[in-house]
C-alpha positions, 0 to 999 in steps of 0.5 A: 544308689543313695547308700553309695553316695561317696563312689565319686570321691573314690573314683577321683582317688582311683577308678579301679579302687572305686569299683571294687569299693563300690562292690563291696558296699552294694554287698552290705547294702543288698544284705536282708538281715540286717535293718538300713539303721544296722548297716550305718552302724556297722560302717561308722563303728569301723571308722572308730576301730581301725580307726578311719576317721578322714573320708571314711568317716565322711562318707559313712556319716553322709550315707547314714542321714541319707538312710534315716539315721537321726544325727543324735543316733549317730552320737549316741552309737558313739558314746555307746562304743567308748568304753569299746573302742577307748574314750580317746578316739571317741574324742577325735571322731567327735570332733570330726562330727563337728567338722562335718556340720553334724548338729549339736547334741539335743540330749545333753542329761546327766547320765543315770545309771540303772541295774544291769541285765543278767546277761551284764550281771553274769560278766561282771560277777565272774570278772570280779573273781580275775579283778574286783577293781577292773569289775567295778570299773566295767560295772559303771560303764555297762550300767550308764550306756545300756538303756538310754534312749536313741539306739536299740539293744539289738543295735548296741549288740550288733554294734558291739560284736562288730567291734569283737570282730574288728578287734577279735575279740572272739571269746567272752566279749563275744558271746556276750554281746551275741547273748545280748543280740539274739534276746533281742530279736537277732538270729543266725542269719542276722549273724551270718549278713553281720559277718558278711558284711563286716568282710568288706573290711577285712576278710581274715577277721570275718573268716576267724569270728565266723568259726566263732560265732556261728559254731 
């Protein structure tokens, strides 16, 4: 399979290792609910989460071209997830991106901010409540990620309760982005496949969110 393409990588670490890694990424990829461009996202937003940014991260870069996924897609997940997983690691993976031969950014705009969705308004009208300083500051990075181009909503939503999950996160940020994902088309089993495939890397937070989320 294509999506495995770094199984000889692994096999040359160790050969058992490799088939149960081998596994555990044929039961992402045979998941239904989740589009090929989603299953990428999931892989390369774990990279930045953990943070796994050595042959991790190369392997899931390689796999995501191999699926379609256009290299300033990949940029623009990482932008997205910034302000999720912190600027600095986000530094790193970039470069990372530049040793793996990744090519330059094609949009390089200034970015314009625009109004948030309800969903957004809501988390940033209560948060102002705890701290107004904190509200406008998460004001300002919501406003400038959730409308660009090269990533869809649902994407950016799948990507981002990836990250809850990864960090467990299981409250406010949480529903949130699942608010987020299903007024853009995600259902339940695309919740359950998330989940499902999110196990590969780390049983325990799959177990914790899935009493969350699917509740």
């Amino acid at each position: 399979m294509t999506q495995l393409s770094g199984a000889d990588a692994l096999t040359a670490l160790d050969p058992v290792f490799a088939q149960l890694a081998v596994g555990a990424g044929e039961n992402l990829w045979g998941l239904m609910h989740l589009t090929a461009r989603e299953k990428a996202f999931v892989c390369l937003t774990s990279d930045l989460c953990h943070p796994h940014l050595d042959l991790p991260l190369s392997i899931h870069v390689r796999m995501a071209l191999t699926n379609g996924v256009e290299p300033e897609a990949i940029r623009e997940l990482y932008r997205h997830l910034a302000s999720y997983v912190g600027y600095p690691v986000v530094v790193s993976a970039f470069q990372r991106l530049r040793e793996l031969g990744l090519p330059e950014a094609q949009d390089v705009d200034l970015v314009a901010p625009v109004p948030l969705t309800d969903a957004l308004d809501r988390t940033v009208r209560a948060l102002e409540d705890v701290d107004p300083g904190l509200a406008a500051f998460t004001e300002d990075q919501l406003a400038q990620r959730w409308a660009r181009p090269h990533l869809s909503v649902r994407e950016r939503a799948i990507a981002c309760l990836a990250v809850d999950i990864f960090y467990q996160t299981l409250g406010e940020s949480m529903r949130l982005h699942a608010e987020l994902a299903r007024a853009a088309g995600a259902t339940e089993e695309t919740f359950r496949d998330l989940l499902r495939g999110l196990a590969e890397f780390g049983l325990a937070r799959a177990w914790a969110a899935a009493r969350e989320l699917l509740s």
